[in-house]
N, C-alpha and C positions, 0 to 999 in steps of 0.2 A: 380436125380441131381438137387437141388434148390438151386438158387441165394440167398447167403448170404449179400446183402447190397454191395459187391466189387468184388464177384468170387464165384466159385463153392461149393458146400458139395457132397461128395462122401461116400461112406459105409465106409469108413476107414480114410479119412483125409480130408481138406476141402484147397481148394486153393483159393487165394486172388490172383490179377492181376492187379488192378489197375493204378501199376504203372510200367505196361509193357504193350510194343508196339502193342505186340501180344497178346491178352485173349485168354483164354480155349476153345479149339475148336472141334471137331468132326475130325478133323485129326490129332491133337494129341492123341486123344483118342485113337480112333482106332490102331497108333504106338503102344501105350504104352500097350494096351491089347494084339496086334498081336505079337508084336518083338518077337521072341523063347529065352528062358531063361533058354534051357538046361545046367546042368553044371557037373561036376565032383564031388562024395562028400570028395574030401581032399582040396578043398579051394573054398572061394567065388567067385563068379560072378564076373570081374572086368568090368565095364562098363561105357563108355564115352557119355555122351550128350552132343550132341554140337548145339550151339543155345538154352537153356533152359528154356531161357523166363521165367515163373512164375516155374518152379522146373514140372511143372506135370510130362512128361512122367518118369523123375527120380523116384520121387515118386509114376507112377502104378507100375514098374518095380522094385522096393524095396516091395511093396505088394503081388506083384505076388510071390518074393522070401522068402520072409517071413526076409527079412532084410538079409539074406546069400547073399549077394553083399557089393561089394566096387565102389562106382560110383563117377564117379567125372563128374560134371557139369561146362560147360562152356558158356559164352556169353559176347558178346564185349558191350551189352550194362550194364551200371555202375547199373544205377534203376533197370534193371530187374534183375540182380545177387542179391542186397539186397533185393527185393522182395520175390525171388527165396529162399532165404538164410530164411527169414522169416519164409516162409512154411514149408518148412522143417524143421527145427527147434521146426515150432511147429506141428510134425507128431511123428509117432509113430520110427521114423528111423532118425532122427536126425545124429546119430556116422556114419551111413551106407552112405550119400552123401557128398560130399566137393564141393561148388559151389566158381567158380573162375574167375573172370574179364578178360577174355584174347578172343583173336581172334586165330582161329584155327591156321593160317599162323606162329602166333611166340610159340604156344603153341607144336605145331607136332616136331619142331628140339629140342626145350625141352626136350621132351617125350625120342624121343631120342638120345639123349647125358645119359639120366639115365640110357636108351632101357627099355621102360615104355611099356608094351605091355596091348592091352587089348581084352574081350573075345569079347564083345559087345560092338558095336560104332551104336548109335543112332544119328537119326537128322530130326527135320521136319524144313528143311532149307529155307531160302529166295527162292520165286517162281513168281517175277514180273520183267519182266526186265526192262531196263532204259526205260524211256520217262513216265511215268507213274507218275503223279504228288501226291504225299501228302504235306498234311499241316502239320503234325508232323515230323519232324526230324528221331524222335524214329522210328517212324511207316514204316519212307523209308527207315531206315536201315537196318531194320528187317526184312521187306518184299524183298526189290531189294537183286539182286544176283549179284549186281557190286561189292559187299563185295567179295564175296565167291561163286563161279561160280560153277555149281555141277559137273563139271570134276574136279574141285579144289576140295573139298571135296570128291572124290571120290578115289584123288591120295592121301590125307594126310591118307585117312582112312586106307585104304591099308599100306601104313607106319607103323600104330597103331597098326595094328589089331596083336591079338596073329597067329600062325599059321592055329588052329582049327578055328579061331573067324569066325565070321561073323557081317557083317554091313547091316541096318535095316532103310528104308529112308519110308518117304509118300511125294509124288508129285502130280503136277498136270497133268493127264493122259498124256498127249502132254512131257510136259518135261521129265517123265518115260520114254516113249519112244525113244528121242534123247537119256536119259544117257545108256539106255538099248544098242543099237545101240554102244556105246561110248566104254562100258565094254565089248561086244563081239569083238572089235578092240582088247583092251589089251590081251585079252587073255587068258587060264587057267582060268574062276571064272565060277560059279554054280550061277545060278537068280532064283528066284520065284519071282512071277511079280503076286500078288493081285488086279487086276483090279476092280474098284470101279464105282457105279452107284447110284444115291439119290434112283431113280425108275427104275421099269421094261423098261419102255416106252424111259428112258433118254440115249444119250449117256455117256460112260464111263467118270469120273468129276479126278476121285482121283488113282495114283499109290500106295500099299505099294508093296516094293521092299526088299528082301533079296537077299544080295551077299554075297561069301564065296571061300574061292579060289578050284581049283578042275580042272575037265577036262569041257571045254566048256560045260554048258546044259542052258537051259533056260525052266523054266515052266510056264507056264502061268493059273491062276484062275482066278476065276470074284465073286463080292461080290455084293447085291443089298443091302441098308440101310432100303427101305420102303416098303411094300407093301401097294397094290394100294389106302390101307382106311388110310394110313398115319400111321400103324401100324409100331411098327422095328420087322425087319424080324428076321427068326431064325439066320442064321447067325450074321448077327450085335450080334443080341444079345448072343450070343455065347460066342464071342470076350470081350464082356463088360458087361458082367449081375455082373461080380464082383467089380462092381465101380458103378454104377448109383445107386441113391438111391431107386428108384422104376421100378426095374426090377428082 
C-alpha cells in the first residue's frame, strides 16, 4: 500500500481521502477484508456502508465480489461522499456503489417506507465520545458518536437488515464490549467478536464484530497485527494480502 500524494494505492483501486475527516486506516481495512460476503447465486450482494468516508471499505468489498454486489454508501459528511463518489468512480466498480449524503437516522424510515432490505450493513462508526476536543469540524463529526450512538446504529441496522443478513462493525475493544453486552440484552442475535491486538505483549486495541439474528451465541477470536520484529502476522495477512500492494 503506497501513498499516492493524497491516499492510498491498493492491488486493484487506489483511494484518495484528502477531503475526508477520516483517512484510510488499518480498521477499515481490516472490516473490509473480514466482513463475510457469502451470497446466493440468483442475485447480488445488497450492501450498506454507513459512514463511508473516502468509499474504501465499499470498494474492498466490491473487490472481494468481484462487482456481484449492489452497495449503497452513506455519510452525513457533504466532502466525504464527493470524495467517496470520486473513487469510485474511478474503480473498476463504478455501476456496483451508490454514494448518498444522508445520516442514518432519516435514511433507515426511508429504507423503509420502500422495505429496502439489505444482505450486509457495514460500519466503522464514530468511536470518541463527547468532551474530546478537535479543531476540524469534519473530524469531530466523524469521529464523536454524539451523531449516532452505537446502540443507535445497532437498532437502524436491524431494521435494515434482510432476514439472513448480517451486520459487520470495527470498534474500539472497550466499546465492542459495551455494544456486545447491549445485543445480548436484545435478544435472539448470533456475535463473533474478533478481538484485535497491534502485538503479542499489548492489550486488546480494536473489535470486529459480526451480528446476525438466531438463537443467543456469542464467539469470541483474538487477531494479533504484528509479530514481535514488526513483521504482519499470518493472520492479518490472511485478511488483507488481497489489497496491500506488497504482500
Amino acid at each position: 500500500m503506497t501513498n499516492k500524494n493524497d491516499g492510498f494505492s491498493f492491488k486493484q483501486f487506489h483511494v484518495s481521502h484528502a477531503d475526508c475527516a477520516m483517512k484510510v486506516g488499518t480498521d477499515g481495512i481490516l472490516l473490509g477484508g473480514w466482513a463475510d460476503v457469502t451470497t446466493t447465486p440468483e442475485a447480488p450482494l445488497t450492501v450498506l456502508d454507513i459512514g463511508t468516508g473516502s468509499g474504501l471499505i465499499s470498494l474492498m468489498l466490491a473487490q472481494r465480489c468481484q462487482g456481484e454486489l449492489q452497495a449503497t454508501a452513506i455519510d452525513i459528511d457533504e466532502l466525504a461522499c464527493q470524495q467517496a463518489k470520486k473513487n469510485i468512480d474511478n474503480s473498476p466498480w463504478a455501476s456496483s456503489i451508490v454514494v448518498k449524503h444522508a445520516a442514518l437516522q432519516s435514511f433507515t424510515p426511508a429504507c423503509k417506507d420502500k422495505d429496502t432490505k439489505f444482505d450486509l450493513i457495514v460500519s466503522n462508526p464514530p468511536y470518541f465520545i463527547h468532551g474530546q476536543s478537535f479543531t476540524d469540524d469534519a473530524r469531530k463529526i466523524a469521529r464523536h458518536t454524539g451523531s449516532l450512538t452505537h446502540q443507535e446504529l445497532v437498532d437502524c441496522a436491524l431494521e435494515l437488515l434482510s432476514p439472513n443478513g448480517r451486520i459487520a462493525l470495527v470498534l474500539p475493544y472497550d466499546a465492542g464490549c459495551d455494544l456486545v453486552n447491549y445485543c445480548q440484552q436484545l435478544g435472539n442475535l448470533q456475535m463473533t467478536c474478533l478481538n484485535i491486538k497491534t502485538t503479542h505483549t499489548k492489550a486488546y486495541k480494536r473489535m470486529l464484530m459480526s451480528i446476525s439474528r438466531g438463537h443467543n451465541q456469542l464467539q469470541n477470536q483474538s487477531l494479533t497485527v504484528h509479530h514481535p520484529d514488526g513483521s504482519y502476522s499470518h493472520d492479518y495477512q490472511t485478511i488483507t494480502k488481497d489489497f496491500y500492494l506488497k504482500m
